[in-house]
Structures are given as C-alpha cells and as structure tokens.
C-alpha positions in Angstrom: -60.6 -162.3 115.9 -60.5 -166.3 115.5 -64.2 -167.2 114.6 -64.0 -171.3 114.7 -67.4 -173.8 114.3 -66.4 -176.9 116.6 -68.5 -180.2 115.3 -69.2 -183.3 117.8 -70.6 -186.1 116.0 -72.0 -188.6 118.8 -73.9 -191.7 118.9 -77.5 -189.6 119.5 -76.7 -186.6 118.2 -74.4 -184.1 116.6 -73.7 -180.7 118.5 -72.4 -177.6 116.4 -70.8 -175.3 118.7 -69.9 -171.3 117.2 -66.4 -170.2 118.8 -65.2 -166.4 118.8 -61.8 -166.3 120.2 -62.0 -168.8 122.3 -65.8 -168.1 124.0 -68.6 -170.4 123.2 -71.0 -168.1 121.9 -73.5 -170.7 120.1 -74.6 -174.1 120.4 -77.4 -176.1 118.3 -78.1 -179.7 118.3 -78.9 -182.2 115.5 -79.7 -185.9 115.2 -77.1 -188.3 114.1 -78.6 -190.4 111.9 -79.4 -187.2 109.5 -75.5 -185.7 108.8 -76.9 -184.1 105.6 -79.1 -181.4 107.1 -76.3 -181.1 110.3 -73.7 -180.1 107.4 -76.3 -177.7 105.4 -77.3 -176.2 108.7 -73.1 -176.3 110.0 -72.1 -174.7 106.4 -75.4 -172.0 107.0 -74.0 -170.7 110.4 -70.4 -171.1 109.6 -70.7 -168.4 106.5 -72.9 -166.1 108.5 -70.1 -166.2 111.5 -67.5 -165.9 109.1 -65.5 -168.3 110.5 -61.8 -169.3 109.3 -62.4 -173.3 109.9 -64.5 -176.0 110.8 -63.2 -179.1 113.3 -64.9 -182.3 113.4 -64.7 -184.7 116.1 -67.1 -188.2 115.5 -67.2 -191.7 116.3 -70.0 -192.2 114.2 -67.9 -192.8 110.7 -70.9 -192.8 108.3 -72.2 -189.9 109.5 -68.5 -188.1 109.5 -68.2 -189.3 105.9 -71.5 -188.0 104.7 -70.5 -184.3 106.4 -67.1 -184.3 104.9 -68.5 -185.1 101.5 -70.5 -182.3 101.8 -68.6 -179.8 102.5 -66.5 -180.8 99.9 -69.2 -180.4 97.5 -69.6 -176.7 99.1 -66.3 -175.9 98.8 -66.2 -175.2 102.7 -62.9 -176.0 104.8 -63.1 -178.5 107.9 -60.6 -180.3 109.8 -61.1 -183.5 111.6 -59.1 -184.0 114.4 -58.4 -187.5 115.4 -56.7 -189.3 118.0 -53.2 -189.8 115.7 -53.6 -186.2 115.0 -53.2 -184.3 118.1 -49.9 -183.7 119.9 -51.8 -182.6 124.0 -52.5 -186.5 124.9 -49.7 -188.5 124.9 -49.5 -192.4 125.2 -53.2 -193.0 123.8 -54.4 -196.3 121.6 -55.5 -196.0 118.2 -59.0 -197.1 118.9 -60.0 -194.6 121.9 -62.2 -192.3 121.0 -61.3 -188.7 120.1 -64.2 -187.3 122.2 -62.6 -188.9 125.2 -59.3 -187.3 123.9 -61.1 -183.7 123.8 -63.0 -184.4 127.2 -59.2 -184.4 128.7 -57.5 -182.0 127.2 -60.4 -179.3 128.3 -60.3 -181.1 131.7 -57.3 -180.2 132.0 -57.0 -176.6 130.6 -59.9 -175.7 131.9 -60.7 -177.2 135.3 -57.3 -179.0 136.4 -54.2 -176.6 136.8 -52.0 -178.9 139.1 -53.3 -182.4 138.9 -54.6 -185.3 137.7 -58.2 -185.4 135.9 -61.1 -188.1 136.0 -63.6 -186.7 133.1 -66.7 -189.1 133.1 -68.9 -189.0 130.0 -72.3 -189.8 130.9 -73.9 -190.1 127.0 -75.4 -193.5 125.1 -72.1 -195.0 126.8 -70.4 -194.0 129.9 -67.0 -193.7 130.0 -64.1 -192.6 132.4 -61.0 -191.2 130.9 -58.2 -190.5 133.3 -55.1 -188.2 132.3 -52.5 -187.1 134.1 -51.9 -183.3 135.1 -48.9 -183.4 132.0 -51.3 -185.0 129.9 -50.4 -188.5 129.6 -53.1 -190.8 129.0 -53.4 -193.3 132.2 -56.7 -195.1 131.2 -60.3 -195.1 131.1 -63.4 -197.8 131.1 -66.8 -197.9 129.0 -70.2 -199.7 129.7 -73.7 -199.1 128.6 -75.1 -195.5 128.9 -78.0 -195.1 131.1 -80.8 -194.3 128.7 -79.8 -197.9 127.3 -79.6 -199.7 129.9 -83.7 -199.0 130.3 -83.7 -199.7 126.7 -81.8 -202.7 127.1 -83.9 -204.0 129.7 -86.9 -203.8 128.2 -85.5 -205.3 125.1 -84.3 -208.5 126.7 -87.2 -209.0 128.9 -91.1 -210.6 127.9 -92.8 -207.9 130.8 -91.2 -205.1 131.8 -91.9 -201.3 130.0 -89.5 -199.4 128.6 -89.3 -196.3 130.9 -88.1 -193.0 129.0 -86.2 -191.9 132.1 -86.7 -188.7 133.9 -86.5 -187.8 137.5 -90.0 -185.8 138.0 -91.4 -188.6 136.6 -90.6 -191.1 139.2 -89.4 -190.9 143.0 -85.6 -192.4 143.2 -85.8 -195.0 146.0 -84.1 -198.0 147.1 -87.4 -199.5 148.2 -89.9 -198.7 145.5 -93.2 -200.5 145.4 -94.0 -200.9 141.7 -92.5 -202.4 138.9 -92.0 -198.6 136.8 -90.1 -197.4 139.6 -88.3 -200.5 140.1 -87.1 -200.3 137.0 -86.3 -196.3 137.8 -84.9 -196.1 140.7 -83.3 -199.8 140.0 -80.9 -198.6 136.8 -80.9 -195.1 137.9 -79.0 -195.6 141.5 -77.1 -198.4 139.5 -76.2 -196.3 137.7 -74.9 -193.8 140.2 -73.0 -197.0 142.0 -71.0 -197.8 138.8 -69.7 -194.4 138.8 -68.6 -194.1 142.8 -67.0 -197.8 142.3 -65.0 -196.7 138.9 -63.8 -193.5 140.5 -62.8 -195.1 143.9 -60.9 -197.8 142.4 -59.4 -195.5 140.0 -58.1 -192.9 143.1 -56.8 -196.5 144.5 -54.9 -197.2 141.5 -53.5 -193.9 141.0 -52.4 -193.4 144.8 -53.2 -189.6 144.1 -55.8 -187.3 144.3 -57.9 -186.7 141.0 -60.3 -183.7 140.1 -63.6 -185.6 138.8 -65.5 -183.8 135.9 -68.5 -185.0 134.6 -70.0 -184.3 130.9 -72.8 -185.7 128.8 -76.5 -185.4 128.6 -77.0 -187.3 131.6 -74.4 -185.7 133.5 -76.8 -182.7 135.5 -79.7 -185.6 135.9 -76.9 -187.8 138.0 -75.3 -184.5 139.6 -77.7 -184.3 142.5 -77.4 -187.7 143.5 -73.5 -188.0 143.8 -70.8 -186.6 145.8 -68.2 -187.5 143.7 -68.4 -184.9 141.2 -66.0 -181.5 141.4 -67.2 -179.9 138.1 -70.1 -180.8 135.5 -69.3 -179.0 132.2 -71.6 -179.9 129.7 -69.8 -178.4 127.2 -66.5 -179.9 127.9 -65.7 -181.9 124.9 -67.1 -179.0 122.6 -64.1 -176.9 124.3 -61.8 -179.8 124.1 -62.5 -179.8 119.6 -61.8 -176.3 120.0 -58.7 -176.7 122.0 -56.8 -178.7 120.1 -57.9 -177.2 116.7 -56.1 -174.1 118.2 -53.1 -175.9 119.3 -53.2 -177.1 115.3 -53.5 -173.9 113.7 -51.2 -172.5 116.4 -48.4 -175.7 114.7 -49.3 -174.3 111.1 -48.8 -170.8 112.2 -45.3 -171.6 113.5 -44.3 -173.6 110.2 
C-alpha cells in the first residue's frame, strides 16, 4: 500500500490532499498566507497516515519556502515537483505554472483517453491550459480570476461596493435594475463569456475536437451557466501532484 500526502500551494489557499494507493481519501484546506500551521498540520496527518512521501506543488515561493524549511527542521521527507522536473508534459516554458502542468496531466489520465484536453482553472486567476492527447503542451491563456475582478472593480472605482460574490445572493441577469446586481450579474456572465470565447477560438486553432474540464473554486458556481464544460473535477490538480509524483517514484524504482 502507497500512502502519499499531495500539497497544492495556491494563491488563496493551500489544499493537503491524503492519497492511499492512488484514491483520494482526505482533503483539508489552509490559508496561504499562514504556511507554518499548513506544514505542522501536513507533518500531523502525514505521520498518522504513515505515508512514504510528501509532494509539493506552489506558485506562491515564500510560502513553499517556509513549508520546506519546516519540514526540514522535522526531519520529514517532501518532494516538490516542478515544471523542469517532470517527464508527462513535454514542450512546456520555464515560467508556466506547475499547477497548470498537474491540471493536464490528470486531464488526461483521468478524463481524456483518445484526445486532446482544454482544462480551465477557475481560481484567483483563470487560466486555460491545452495539451494534446500524447501530452505535448499546445498552449494556454491567464486573466484575472473572478472573485478579483469584483475586487478589482471596487478597488479602481470612487462608488461602487465590493460584492463578495455568490449566486443565492443575487439573480444573474443581463438586465438587472440596480447597481449590486449590475455589478453581479455584470462580471459574473463576463465572466462566463471570456471562457466560451477562449475555448471557441482555441477548437478553431486546433482544428480538432477537445474534451473541456473545468477545476477551481469557482468552477461548480460557473458550471450551471455554461455549456461548454464536459467534466468539472475539483480535485483535478490534487490528482495531477499525485500523478506525477508516482510517475517519479515509479523512475527511482526502475534505477
């Protein structure tokens, strides 16, 4: 039995993920900006699981340092896996994120068996990350996530509020008739049109059919109000660490 902690260090949060033999069997959640008590709390479950490894993937580098550190001082093994690292992706950049890297590589074991996959991340960015079916990285796109872009316009503006987001709080309409759901329905279906415009013009680009898998906390909030999603696998880049720490240990094994 393989008893593996996967580690996600986001932006907003960090997501500790306990995996026995390939099932998720645990997942907790801890804010970014306090890596000491994620590592302590990591380190806690990690022992009681008995598990043979920890894999980190961030792209918050502070925060990764801080974790590291500490389980150095606790004597606790961890590998990160970064984007020079792994051997699934091929033809990637040295600055694109790992957790896009992971996003694909589950996308593809997991929901793509014969084709091409579209994984959009809907977090405190959204991103699209396109791979082909023989894992080859084909390209991808970034803008603001949608809990910022309220933030943002609220921020940049003298009058309007700054709407913490959520569907049963206000009706989505493209004719609202106040300045709150405005604002909501206003970034919101934005939102959703950024999304059907990236994935079009990436299907026209391509000339091929691609499976479309959505992750990210905003990912089932969006779901209802799209077509254009196949799958939404919320834990996708939490199987994607755990993927390619396996195809690693897997590499050791072999040596």
């Amino acid at each position: 039995m393989t008893t593996r902690v996967a580690v996600n260090i986001g932006n907003s949060r960090i997501t500790c993920g306990i995996f026995v033999d390939s099932q998720l069997i645990d997942l907790t959640h801890h804010i970014s900006s306090n890596a000491d008590k994620a590592a302590a709390d990591i380190v806690q479950r990690a022992s009681a699981m008995r598990a043979q490894e920890i894999a980190i993937c961030s792209v918050v580098p502070i925060a990764t340092r801080h974790m590291l550190e500490y389980f150095k001082n606790h004597k606790v093994q961890a590998r990160q896996i970064k984007t020079d690292n792994q051997n699934i992706i091929t033809g990637v950049y040295d600055t694109l994120g790992v957790d896009r890297i992971a996003n694909v590589v589950a996308a593809l074991k997991i929901h793509v068996p014969s084709e091409a996959a579209i994984v959009l991340d809907l977090g405190t960015a959204t991103t699209l990350t396109a791979v082909a079916q023989s894992g080859e990285f084909l390209g991808g796109l970034i803008t603001l996530g949608l809990g910022r872009t309220y933030a943002a316009l609220h921020e940049t503006t003298a009058q309007l509020p700054n709407l913490q987001f959520d569907t049963t709080d206000h009706e989505i309409t493209p004719l609202a008739n106040n300045t709150a759901g405005a604002i909501a329905s206003g970034c919101f279906l934005g939102h959703v049109g950024i999304i059907e415009n990236w994935v079009k013009a990436v299907r026209q680009k391509l000339n091929s059919d691609c499976t479309v898998i959505a992750t990210g906390g905003y990912a089932n909030l969006i779901a209802p109000y799209t077509d254009i999603f196949d799958h939404v696998d919320s834990n996708l880049t939490m199987y994607g660490i755990n993927l390619i720490a396996e195809e690693a240990m897997d590499l050791v094994d072999q040596d």
